[in-house]
Residue frames relative to the residue before (quaternion, step in Angstrom):
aa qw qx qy qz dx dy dz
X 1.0000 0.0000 0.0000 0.0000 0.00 0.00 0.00
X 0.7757 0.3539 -0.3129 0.4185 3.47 0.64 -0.79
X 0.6664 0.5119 -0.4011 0.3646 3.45 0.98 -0.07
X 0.2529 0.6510 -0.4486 0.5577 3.94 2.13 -0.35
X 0.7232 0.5582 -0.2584 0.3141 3.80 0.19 -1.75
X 0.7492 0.3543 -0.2028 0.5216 3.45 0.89 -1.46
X 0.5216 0.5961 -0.4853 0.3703 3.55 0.83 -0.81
X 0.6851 0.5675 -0.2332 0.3926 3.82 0.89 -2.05
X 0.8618 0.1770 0.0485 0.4728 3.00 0.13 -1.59
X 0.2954 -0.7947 0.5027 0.1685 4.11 0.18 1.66
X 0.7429 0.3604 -0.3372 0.4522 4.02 0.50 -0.20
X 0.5249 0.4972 -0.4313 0.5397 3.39 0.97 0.67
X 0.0196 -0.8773 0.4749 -0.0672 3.91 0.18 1.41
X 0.7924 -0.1318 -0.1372 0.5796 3.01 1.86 -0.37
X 0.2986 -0.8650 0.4028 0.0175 3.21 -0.72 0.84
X 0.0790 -0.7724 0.6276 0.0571 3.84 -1.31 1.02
X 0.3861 -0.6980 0.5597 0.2247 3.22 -1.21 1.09
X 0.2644 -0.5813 0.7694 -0.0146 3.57 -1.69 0.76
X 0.6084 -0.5786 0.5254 0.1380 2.87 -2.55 0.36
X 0.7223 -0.0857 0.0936 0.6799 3.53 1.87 -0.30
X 0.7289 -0.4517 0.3891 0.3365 3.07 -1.49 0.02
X 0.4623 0.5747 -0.4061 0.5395 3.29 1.04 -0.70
X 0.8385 0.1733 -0.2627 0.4449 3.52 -0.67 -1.10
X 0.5840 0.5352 -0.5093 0.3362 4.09 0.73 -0.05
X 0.6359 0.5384 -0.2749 0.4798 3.65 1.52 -0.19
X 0.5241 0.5713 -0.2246 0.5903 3.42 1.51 -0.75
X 0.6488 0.3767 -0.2669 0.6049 4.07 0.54 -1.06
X 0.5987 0.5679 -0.3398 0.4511 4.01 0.26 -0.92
X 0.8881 0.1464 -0.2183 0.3770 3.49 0.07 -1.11
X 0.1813 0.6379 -0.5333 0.5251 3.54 1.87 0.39
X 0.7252 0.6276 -0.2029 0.1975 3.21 -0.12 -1.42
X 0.5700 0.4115 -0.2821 0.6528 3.52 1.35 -1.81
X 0.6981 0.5641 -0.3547 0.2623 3.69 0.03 -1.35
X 0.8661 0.1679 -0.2346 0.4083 3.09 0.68 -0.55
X 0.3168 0.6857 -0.4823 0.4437 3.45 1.90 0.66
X 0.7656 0.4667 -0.0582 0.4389 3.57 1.34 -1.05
X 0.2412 -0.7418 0.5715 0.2547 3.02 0.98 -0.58
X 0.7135 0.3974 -0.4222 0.3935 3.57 0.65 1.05
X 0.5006 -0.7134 0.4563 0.1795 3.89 -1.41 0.50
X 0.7885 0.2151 -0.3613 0.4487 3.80 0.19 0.32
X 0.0805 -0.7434 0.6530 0.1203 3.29 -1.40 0.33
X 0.4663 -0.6703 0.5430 0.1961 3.20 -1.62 0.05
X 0.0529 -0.7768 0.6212 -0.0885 3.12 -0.86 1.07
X 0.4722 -0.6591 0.5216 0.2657 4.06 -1.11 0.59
X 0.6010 -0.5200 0.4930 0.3541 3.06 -1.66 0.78
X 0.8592 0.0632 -0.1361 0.4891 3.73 -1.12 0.75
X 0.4343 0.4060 -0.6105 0.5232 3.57 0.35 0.78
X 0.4763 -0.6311 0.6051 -0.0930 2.71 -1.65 1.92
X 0.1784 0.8258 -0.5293 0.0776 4.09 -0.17 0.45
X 0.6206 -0.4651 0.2155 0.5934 3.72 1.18 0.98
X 0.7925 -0.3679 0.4222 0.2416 3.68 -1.91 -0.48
X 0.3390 0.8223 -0.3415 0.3038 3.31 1.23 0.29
X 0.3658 -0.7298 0.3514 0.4584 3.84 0.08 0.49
X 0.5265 0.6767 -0.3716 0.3561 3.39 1.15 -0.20
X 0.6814 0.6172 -0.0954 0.3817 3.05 0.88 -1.35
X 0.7224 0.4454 -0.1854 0.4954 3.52 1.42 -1.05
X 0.4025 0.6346 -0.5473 0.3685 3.19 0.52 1.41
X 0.7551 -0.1540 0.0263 0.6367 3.45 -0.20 0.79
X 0.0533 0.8196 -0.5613 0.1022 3.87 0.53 0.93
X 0.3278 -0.6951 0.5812 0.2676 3.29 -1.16 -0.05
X 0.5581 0.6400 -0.3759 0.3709 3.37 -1.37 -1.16
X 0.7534 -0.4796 0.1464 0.4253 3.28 -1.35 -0.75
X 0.1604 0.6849 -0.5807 0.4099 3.78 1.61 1.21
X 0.7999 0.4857 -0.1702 0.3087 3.07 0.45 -1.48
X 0.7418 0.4534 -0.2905 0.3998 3.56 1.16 -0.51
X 0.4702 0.6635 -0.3639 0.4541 2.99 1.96 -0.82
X 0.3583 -0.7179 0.4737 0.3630 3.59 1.01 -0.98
X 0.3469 0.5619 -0.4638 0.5907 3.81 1.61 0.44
X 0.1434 0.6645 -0.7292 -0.0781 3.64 -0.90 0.32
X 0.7055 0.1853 -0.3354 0.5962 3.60 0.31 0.02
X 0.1486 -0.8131 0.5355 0.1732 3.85 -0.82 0.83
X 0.7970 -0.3163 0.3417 0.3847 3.43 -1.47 0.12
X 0.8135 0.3817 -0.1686 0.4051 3.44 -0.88 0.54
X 0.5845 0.4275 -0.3609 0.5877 3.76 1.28 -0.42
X 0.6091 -0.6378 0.4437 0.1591 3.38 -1.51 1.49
X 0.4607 -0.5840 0.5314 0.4053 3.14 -0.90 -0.44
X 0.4857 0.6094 -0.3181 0.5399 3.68 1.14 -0.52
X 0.7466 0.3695 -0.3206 0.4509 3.55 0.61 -0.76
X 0.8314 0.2108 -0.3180 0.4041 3.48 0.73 -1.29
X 0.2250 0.7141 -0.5568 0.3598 3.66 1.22 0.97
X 0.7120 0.3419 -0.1679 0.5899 3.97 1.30 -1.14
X 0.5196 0.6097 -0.4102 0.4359 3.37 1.00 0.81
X 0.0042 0.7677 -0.6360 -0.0783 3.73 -0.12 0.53
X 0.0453 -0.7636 0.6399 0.0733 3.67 -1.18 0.24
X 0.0943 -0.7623 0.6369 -0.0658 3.40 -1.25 0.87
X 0.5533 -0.6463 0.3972 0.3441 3.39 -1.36 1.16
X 0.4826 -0.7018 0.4225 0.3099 3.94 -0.56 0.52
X 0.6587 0.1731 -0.2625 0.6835 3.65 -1.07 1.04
X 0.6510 0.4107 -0.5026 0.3936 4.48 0.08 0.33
X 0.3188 -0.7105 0.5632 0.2762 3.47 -0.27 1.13
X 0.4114 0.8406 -0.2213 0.2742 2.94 0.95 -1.84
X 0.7345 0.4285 -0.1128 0.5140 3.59 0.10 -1.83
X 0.9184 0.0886 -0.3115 0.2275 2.88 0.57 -0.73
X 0.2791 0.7495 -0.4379 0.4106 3.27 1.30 0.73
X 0.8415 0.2430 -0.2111 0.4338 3.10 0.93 -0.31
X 0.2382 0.7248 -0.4355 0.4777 2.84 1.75 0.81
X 0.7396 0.4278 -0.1399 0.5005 3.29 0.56 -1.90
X 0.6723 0.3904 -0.4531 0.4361 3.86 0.55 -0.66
X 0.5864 0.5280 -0.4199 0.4484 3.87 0.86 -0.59
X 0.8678 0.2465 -0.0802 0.4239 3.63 0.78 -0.49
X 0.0098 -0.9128 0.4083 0.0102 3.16 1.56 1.06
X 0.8448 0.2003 -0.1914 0.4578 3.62 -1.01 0.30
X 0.8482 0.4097 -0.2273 0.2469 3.62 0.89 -0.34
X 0.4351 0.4905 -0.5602 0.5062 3.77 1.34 0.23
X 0.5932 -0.5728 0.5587 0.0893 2.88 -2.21 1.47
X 0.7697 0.0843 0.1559 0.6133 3.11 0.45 -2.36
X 0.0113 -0.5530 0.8276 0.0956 3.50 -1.71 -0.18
X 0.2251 -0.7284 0.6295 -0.1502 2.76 -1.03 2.28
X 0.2308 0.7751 -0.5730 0.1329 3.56 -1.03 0.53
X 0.4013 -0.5965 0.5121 0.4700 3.69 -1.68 0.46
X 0.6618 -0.4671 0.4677 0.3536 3.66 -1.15 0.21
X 0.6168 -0.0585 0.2427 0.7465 3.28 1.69 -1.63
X 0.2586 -0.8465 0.4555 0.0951 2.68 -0.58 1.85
X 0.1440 -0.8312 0.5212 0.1289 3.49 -0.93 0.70
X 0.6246 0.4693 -0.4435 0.4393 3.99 1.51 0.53
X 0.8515 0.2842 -0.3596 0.2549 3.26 0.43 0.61
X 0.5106 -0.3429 -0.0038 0.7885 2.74 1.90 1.63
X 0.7712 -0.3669 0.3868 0.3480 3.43 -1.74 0.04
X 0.0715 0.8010 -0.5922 0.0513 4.22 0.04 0.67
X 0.0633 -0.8031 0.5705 0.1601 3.66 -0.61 0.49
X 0.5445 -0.6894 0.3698 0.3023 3.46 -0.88 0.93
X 0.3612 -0.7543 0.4599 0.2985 3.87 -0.09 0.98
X 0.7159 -0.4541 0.2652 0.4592 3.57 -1.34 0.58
X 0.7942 0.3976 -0.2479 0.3869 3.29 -1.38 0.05
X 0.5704 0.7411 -0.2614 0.2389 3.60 1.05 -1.29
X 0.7760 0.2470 -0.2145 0.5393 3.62 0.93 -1.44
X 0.5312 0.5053 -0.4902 0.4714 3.96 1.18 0.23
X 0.5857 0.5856 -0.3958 0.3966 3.58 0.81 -0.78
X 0.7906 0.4147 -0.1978 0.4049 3.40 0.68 -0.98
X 0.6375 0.4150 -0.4802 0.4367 3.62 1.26 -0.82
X 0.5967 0.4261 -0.4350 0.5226 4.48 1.10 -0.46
X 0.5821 0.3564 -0.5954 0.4239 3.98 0.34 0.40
X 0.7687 0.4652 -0.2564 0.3562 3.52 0.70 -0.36
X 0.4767 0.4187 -0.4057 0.6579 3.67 1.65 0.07
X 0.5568 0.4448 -0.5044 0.4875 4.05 0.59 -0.17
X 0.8855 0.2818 -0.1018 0.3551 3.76 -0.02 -1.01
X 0.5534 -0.6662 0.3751 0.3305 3.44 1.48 0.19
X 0.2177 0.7803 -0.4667 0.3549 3.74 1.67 0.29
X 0.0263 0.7156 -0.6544 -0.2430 3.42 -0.94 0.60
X 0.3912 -0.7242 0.5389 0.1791 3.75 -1.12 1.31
X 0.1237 0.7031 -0.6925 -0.1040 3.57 -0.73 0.58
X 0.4808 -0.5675 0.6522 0.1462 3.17 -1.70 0.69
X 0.2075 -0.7764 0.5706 0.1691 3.18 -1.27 0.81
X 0.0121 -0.8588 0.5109 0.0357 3.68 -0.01 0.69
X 0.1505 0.7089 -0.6798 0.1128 3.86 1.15 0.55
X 0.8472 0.2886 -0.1226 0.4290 3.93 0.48 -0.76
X 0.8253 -0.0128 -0.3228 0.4631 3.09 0.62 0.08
X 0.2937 0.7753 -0.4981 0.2540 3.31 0.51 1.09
X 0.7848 0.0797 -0.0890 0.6081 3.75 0.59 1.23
X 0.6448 0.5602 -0.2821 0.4368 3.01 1.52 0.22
X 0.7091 0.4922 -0.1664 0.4767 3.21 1.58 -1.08
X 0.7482 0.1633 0.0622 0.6400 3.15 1.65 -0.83
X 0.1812 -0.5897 0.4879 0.6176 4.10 -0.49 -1.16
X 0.7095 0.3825 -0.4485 0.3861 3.56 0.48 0.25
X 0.6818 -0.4103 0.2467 0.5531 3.83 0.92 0.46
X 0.6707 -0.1657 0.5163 0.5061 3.28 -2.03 -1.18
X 0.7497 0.4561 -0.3499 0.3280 3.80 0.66 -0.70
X 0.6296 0.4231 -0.4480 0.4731 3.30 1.25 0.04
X 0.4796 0.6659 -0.4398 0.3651 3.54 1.24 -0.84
X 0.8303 0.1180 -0.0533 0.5421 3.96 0.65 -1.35
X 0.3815 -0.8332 0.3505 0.1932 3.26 0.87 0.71
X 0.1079 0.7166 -0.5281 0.4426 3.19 0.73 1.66
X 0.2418 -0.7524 0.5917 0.1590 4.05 -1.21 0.90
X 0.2158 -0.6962 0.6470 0.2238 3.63 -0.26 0.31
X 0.4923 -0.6484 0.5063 0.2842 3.81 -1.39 -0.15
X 0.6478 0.1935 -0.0083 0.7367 3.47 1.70 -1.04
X 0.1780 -0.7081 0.6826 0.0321 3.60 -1.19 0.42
X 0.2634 0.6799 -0.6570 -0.1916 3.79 -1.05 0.46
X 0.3371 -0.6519 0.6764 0.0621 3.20 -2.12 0.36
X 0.2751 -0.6680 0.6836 0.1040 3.73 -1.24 1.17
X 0.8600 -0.2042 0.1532 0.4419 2.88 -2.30 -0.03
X 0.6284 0.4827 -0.5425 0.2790 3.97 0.17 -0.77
X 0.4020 0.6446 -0.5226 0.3870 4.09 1.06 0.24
X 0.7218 0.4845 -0.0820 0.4875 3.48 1.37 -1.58
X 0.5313 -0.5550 0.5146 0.3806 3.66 0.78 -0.02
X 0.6768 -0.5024 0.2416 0.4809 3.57 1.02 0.10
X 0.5767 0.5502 -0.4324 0.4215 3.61 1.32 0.52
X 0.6097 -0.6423 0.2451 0.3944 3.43 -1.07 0.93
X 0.3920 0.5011 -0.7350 0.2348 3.47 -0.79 1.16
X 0.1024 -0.6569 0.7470 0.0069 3.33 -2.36 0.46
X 0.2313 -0.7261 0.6433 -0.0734 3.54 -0.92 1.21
X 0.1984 0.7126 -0.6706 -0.0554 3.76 -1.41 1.14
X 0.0133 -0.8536 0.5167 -0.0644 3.47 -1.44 0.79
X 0.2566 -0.8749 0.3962 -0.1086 2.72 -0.65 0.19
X 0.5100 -0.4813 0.3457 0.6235 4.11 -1.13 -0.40
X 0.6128 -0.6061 0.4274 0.2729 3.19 -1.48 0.97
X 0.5989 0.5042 -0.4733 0.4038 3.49 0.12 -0.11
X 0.6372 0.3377 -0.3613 0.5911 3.87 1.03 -0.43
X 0.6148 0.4507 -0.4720 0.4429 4.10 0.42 -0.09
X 0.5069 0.7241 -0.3953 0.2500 3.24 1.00 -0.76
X 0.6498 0.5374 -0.2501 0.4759 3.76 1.59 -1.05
X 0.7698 0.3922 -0.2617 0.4303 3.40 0.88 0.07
X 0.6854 -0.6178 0.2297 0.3096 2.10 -1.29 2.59
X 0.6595 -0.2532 -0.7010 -0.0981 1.13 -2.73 0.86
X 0.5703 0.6300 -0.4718 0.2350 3.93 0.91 0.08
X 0.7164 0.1900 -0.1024 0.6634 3.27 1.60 -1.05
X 0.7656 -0.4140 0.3268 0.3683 3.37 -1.63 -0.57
X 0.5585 0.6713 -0.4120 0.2602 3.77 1.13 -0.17
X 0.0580 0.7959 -0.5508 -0.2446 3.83 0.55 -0.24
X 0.0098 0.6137 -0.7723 0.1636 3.50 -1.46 0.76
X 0.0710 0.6382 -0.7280 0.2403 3.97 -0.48 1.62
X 0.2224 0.6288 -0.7451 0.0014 3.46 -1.93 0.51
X 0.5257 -0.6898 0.4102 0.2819 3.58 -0.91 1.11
X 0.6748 0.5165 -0.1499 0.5054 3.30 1.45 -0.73
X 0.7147 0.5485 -0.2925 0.3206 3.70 1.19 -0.21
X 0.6143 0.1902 -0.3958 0.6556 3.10 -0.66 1.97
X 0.2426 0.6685 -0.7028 -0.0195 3.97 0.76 0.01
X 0.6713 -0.4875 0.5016 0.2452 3.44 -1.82 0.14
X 0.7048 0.3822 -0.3920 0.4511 3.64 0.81 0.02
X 0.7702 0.3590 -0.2005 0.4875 3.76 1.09 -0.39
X 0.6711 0.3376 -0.4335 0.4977 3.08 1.57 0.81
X 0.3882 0.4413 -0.5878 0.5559 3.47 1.43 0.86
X 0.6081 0.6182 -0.3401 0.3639 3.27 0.17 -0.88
X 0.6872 0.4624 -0.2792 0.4858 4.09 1.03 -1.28
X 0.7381 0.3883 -0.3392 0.4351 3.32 0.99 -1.62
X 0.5150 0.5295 -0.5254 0.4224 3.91 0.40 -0.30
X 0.5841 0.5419 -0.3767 0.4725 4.03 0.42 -1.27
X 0.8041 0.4367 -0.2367 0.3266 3.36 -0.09 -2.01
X 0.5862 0.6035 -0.3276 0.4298 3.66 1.37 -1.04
X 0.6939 0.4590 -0.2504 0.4951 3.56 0.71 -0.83
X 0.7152 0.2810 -0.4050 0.4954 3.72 0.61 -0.24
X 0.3632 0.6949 -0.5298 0.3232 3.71 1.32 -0.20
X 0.8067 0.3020 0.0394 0.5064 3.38 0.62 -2.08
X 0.7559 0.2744 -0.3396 0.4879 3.84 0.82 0.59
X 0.1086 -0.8386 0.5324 0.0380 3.43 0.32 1.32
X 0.6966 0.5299 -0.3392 0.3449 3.02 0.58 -0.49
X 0.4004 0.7326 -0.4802 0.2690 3.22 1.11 0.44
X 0.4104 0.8267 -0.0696 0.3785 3.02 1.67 -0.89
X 0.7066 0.3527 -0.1012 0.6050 3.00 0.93 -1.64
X 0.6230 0.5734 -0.3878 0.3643 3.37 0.86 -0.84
X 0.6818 0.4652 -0.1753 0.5366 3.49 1.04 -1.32
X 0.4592 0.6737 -0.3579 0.4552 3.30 0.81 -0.04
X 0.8253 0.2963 -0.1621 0.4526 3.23 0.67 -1.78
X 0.4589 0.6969 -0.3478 0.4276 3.29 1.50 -0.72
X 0.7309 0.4212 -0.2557 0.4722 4.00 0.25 -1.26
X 0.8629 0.3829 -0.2428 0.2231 3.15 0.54 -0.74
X 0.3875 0.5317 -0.4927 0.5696 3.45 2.46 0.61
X 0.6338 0.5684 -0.3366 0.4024 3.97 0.89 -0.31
X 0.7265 0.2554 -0.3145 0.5550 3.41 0.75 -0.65
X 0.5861 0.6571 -0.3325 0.3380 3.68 0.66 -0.77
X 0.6451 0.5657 -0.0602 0.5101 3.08 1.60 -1.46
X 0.7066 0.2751 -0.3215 0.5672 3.60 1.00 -0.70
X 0.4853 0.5952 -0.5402 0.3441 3.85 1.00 -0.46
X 0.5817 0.5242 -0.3455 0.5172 3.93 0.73 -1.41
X 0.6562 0.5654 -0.4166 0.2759 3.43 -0.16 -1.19
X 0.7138 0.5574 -0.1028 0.4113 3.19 0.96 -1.79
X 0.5879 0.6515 -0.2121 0.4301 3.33 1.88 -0.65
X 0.7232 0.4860 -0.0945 0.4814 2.69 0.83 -1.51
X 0.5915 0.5352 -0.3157 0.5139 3.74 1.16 -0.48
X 0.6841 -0.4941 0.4835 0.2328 3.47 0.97 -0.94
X 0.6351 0.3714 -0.2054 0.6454 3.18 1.36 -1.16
X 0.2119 -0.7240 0.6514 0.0809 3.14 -1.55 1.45
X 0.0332 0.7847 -0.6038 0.1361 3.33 0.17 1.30
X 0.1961 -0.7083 0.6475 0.2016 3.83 -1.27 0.16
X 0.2358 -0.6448 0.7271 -0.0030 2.61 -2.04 1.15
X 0.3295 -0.6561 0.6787 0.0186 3.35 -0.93 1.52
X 0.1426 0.6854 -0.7118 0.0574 4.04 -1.15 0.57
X 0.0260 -0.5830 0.8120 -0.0053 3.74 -1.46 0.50
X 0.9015 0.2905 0.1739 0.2696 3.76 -0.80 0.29
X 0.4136 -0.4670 0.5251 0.5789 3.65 -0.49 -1.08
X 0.7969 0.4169 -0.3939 0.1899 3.45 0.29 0.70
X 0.1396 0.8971 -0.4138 0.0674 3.92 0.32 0.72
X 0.3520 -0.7230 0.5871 0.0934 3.72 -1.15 0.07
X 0.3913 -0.7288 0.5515 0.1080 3.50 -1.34 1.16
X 0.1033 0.8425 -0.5234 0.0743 3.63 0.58 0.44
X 0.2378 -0.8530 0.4646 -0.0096 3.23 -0.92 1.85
X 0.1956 0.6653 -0.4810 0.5364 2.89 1.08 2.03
X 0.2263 -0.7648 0.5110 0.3205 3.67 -0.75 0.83
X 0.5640 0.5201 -0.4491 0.4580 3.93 1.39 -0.57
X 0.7413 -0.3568 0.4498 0.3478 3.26 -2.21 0.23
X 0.2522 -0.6983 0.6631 0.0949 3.85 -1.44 1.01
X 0.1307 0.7800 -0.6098 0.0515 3.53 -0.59 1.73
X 0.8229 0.2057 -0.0206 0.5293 3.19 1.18 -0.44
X 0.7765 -0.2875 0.2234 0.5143 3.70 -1.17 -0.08
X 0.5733 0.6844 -0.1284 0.4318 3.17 1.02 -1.70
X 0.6912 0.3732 -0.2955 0.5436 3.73 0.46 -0.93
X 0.7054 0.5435 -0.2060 0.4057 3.12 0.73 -1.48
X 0.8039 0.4265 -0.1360 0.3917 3.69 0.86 -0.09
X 0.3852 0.5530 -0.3649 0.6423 2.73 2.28 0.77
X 0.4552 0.6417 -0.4952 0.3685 3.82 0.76 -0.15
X 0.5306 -0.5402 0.6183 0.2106 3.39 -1.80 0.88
X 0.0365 -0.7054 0.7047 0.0665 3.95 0.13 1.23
X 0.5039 0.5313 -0.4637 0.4989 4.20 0.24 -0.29
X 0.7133 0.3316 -0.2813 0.5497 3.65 0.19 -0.96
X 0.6674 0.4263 -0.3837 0.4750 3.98 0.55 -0.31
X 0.6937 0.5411 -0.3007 0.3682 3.29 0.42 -0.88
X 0.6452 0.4515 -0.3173 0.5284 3.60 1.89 -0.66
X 0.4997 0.5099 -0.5101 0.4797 3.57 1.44 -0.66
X 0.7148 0.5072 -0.3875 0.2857 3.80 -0.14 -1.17
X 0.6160 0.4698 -0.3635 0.5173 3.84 0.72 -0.95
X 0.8089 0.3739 -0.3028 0.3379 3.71 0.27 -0.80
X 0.4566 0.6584 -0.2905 0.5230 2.80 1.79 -0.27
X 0.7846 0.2978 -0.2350 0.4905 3.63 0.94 -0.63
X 0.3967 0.7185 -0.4246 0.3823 3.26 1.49 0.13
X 0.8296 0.3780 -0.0073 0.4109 3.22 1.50 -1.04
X 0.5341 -0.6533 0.2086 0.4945 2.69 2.16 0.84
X 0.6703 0.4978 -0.4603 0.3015 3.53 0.59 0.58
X 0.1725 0.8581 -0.4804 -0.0552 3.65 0.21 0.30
X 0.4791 -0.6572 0.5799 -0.0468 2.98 -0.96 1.83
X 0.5495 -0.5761 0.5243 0.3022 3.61 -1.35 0.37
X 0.3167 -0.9073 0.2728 0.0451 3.26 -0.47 1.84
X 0.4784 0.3808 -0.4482 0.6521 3.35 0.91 1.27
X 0.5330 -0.6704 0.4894 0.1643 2.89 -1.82 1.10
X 0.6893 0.3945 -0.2909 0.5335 3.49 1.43 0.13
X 0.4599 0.5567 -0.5141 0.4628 3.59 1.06 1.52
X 0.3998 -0.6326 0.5427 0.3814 4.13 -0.75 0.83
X 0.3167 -0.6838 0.5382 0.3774 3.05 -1.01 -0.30
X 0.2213 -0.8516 0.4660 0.0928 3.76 -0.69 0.16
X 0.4156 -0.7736 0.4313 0.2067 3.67 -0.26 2.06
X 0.1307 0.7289 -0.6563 -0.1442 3.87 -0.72 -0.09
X 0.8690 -0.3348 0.2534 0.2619 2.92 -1.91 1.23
X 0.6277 0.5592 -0.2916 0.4563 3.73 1.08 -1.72
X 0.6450 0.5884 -0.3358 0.3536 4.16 0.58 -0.64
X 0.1019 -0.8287 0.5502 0.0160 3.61 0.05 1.40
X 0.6875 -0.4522 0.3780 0.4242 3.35 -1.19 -0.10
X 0.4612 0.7136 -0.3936 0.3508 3.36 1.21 -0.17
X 0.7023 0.4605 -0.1000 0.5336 2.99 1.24 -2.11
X 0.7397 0.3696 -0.4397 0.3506 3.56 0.44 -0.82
X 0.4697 0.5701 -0.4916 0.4611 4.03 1.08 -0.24
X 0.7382 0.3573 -0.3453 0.4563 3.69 0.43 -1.08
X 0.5406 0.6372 -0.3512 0.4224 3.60 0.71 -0.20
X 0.6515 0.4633 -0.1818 0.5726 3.45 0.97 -1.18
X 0.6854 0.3508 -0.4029 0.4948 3.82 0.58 -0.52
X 0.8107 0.4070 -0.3271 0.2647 3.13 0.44 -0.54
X 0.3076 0.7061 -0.3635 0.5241 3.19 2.27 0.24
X 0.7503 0.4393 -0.2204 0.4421 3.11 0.53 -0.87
X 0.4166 0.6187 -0.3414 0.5719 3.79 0.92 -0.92
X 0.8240 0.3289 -0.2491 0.3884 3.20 -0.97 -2.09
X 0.7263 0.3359 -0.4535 0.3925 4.06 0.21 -1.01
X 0.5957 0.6316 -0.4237 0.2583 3.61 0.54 -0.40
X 0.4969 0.6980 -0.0818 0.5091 3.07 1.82 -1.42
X 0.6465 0.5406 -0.2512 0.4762 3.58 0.69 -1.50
X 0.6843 0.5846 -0.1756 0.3989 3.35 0.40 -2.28
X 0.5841 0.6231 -0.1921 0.4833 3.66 0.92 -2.13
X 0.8235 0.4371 -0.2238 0.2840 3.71 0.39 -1.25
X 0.6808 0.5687 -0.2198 0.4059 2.97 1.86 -1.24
């Protein structure tokens, strides 16, 4: 499994296996902290990086729908070593780092965020940040629980050809069973135990059914690029298709896509960040989604979830999809 990993993904030199994404983000920024010998990091408003107390600072996902973005139970000590910054604002965080000179570890983020709807980093954005972090010694990990093997086989980082320093990965390592895996350049893996001083143990990490289960998955997208292309062409009659739809109705809604992965956001302005994303008509989703399952499609039931194409969606499904795109926004619009 870990060699599939290094083979896929070239900035992953060495690699440890985990029980999820959650704890591959948790072990990762252990990792910068103690590669550095420093305590806070930065992380973006609505990126979503599992249940970690770190992490629940302005979180996304299902923090974000719940309306809690910071939850019960995280200290103040913790989200004191927590910096946040608006996503896609270099800016912010430049002056994050100049307010806090010598002491952020990591600066965690999705390449492309997928928890607070579909967001696509804007030009310049993930280069800006990996040369703010070779200026200040920052180690950058990428979160790819989602689009790691999905957007590309080598991630979002081969897609925009950006290197992260640390990389994590969720169950999609496992074929969809619970394992998660972060790595990275070897001189920062090197601290974790028993070689260096980081410890990170789980009796269950790497179990033997979800890492037969990954290498069999990972082998098949190794040797069938063209899946890729396939999913490629596939997302883009779905999002393209509901963008028109949405035209043609009148309703100037945006659709955000990277990939096989994109979002309906029921917002007529542009979605770059939490902010944008939190101007959307969730009432007017929540009527698209029911009618939407009325018609057998059921979609991920919060306006701050990507959606995600899979290979299994023929042309059959994306035609019935599209009528019933079309139906469900009328239906929505009709109700309000």
């Amino acid at each position: 499994m870990a060699e599939l990993i290094r083979d896929m993904v070239p900035s992953i030199e060495k690699v440890r296996l985990v029980n999820s994404g959650t704890e591959a983000c948790m072990s990762a920024v252990r990792v910068a902290r103690g590669y550095t010998g420093r305590a806070k990091i930065i992380k973006f408003e609505g990126c979503y990086h599992g249940h970690g107390d770190a992490f629940l600072i302005a979180a996304g996902s299902g923090a974000l729908t719940m309306g809690e973005p910071d939850s019960a139970g995280v200290t103040q000590g913790v989200a004191q070593d927590t910096l946040t910054a608006p996503y896609n604002d270099l800016p912010a965080v430049e002056a994050l780092i100049a307010a806090n000179p010598g002491q952020i570890a990591a600066l965690i983020l999705e390449p492309v965020v997928g928890n607070m709807g579909l967001v696509v980093p804007a030009t310049g954005f993930l280069a800006g940040l990996r040369a703010l972090c070779n200026n200040h010694d920052i180690v950058l990990i990428f979160d790819e629980v989602m689009t790691g093997f999905r957007l590309a086989a080598g991630g979002a980082q081969e897609l925009f050809g950006i290197t992260p320093d640390l990389t994590t990965l969720g169950k999609i390592i496992g074929g969809g069973l619970p394992v998660g895996a972060y790595g990275g350049r070897e001189e920062i893996m090197n601290w974790v135990a028993p070689a260096g001083k980081v410890y990170q143990a789980g009796t269950l990490s790497g179990n033997p059914m979800a890492t037969a289960a990954g290498m069999a998955q990972l082998r098949y997208l190794h040797e069938h690029p063209e899946l890729y292309r396939d999913l490629e062409a596939t997302s883009a009659r779905l999002a393209d298709g509901t963008r028109q739809i949405a035209a043609e109705l009148g309703l100037n809604y945006t659709v955000n896509r990277v990939g096989s992965m994109f979002s309906l956001f029921f917002t007529s302005q542009p979605v770059h960040n939490l902010e944008d994303a939190k101007q959307c008509d969730t009432a007017a989703f929540g009527r698209y989604f029911h009618a939407m399952l009325e018609r057998g499609i059921y979609l991920a039931p919060s306006q701050f979830e990507a959606l995600f194409v899979s290979t299994a969606i023929s042309e059959e499904l994306v035609e019935m999809y599209l009528k019933a795109c079309r139906e469900s926004l009328v239906e929505a619009h009709r109700a309000k």
